[in-house]
N, C-alpha and C positions, 0 to 999 in steps of 0.2 A: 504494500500500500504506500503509494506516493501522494504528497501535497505541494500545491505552491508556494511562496511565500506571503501572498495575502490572504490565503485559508489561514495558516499556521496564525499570521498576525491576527484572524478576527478572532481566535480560539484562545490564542495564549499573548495577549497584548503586552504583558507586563515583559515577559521573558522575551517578546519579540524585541521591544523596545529597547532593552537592555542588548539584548545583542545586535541590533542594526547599531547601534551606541558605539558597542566596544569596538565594531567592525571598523567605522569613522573616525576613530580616534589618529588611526593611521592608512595609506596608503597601500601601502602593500604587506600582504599577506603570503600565505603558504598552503598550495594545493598538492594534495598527495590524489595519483590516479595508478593504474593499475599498465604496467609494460606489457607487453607480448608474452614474453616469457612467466608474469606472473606475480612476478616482484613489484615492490610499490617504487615510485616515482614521486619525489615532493620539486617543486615548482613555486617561484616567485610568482604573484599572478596582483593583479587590481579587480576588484568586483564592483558593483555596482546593484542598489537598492532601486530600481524604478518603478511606477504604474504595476505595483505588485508583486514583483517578480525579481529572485535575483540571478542578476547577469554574471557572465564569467566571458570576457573576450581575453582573445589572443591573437598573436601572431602567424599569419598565414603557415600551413604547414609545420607548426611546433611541435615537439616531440609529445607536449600536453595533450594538446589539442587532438594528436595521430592515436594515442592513446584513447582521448574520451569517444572519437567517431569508432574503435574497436570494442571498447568494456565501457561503457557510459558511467559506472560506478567512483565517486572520488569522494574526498574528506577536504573538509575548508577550512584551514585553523588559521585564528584573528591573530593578529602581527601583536606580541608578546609584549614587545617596546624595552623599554629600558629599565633595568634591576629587579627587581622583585614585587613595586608592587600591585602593579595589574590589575588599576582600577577598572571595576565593573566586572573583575573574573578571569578567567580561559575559557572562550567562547569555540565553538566546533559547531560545522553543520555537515550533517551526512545527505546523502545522495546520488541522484541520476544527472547527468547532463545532455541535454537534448539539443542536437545542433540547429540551428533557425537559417534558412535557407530565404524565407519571404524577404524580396528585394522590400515589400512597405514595412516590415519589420523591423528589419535591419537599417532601413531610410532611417526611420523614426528612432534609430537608437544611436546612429550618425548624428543625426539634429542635435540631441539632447547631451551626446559624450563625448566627440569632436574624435573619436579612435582613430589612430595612423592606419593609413586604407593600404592594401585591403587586410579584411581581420577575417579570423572566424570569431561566430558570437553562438555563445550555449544559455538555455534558461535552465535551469534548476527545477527539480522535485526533488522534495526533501524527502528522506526516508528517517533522521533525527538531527535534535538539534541538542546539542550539550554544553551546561553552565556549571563550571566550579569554581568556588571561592572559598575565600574563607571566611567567616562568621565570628563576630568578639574573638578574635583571636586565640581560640580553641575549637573551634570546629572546623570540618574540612565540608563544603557543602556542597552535593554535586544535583543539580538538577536535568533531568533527562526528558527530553519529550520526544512521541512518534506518531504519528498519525493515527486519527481514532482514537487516542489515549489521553488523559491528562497527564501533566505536568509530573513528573516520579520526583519527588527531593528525597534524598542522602543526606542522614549528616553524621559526619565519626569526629571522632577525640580521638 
């Protein structure tokens, strides 16, 4: 079971919000996708929250991108930053990426992101999104969500 990113947000608004949050804090991020052989593949990448939906573009013919049009399966982990302490969490979103072919699509996402042409551009379904922080400074707290399910919180000492 997959969802978009504006189901996920009417369902879990708090937890969306915080993570489209942490995701903004910085520019680039880290995509793990799945190689030919099987093994995982992590990648610098820039995403993008729009009209619902999150975007993953890249660069024509990238080793990413060759990857997601083979195994559509990747992991999205929010740019960490600097030292330790990682306001709003360690953010992740799991998922499919679905390559978008529609010239008015990709028009419309031209318009709005200015991306060095030509690009390939993927939407997203999520299949989970995950939140750990830590809580008064003894708790580790990890929040899990996946479609059709509410919000799972974690919390150990």
């Amino acid at each position: 079971m997959t969802t978009n990113w504006a189901a996920f947000a009417a369902v879990e608004p708090d937890l969306a919000g915080t993570v489209e949050k942490r995701f903004g804090v910085f520019r680039h991020h880290v995509l793990a996708t799945v190689r030919r052989d099987g093994s995982p593949r992590t990648s610098g990448l820039e995403v993008e929250f729009l009209h619902g939906e999150l975007w993953l573009g890249m660069m024509p013919d990238s080793l990413k991108a060759l990857d997601l049009r083979r195994d559509p399966r990747f992991a999205l982990q929010a740019n960490p930053g600097e030292g330790t302490g990682m306001g709003g969490g360690d953010v992740r979103i799991c998922g499919r990426a679905v390559e978008v072919t529609d010239p008015a699509v990709k028009g419309a996402y031209v318009k709005e992101v200015e991306p060095p042409q030509p690009f390939h551009l993927f939407r997203t379904e999520l299949t989970e999104v995950v939140r750990t922080y830590v809580e008064d400074g003894r708790y580790l707290v990890v929040q899990v969500w996946k479609p059709g399910e509410p919000v799972r919180t974690l919390r150990r000492t």
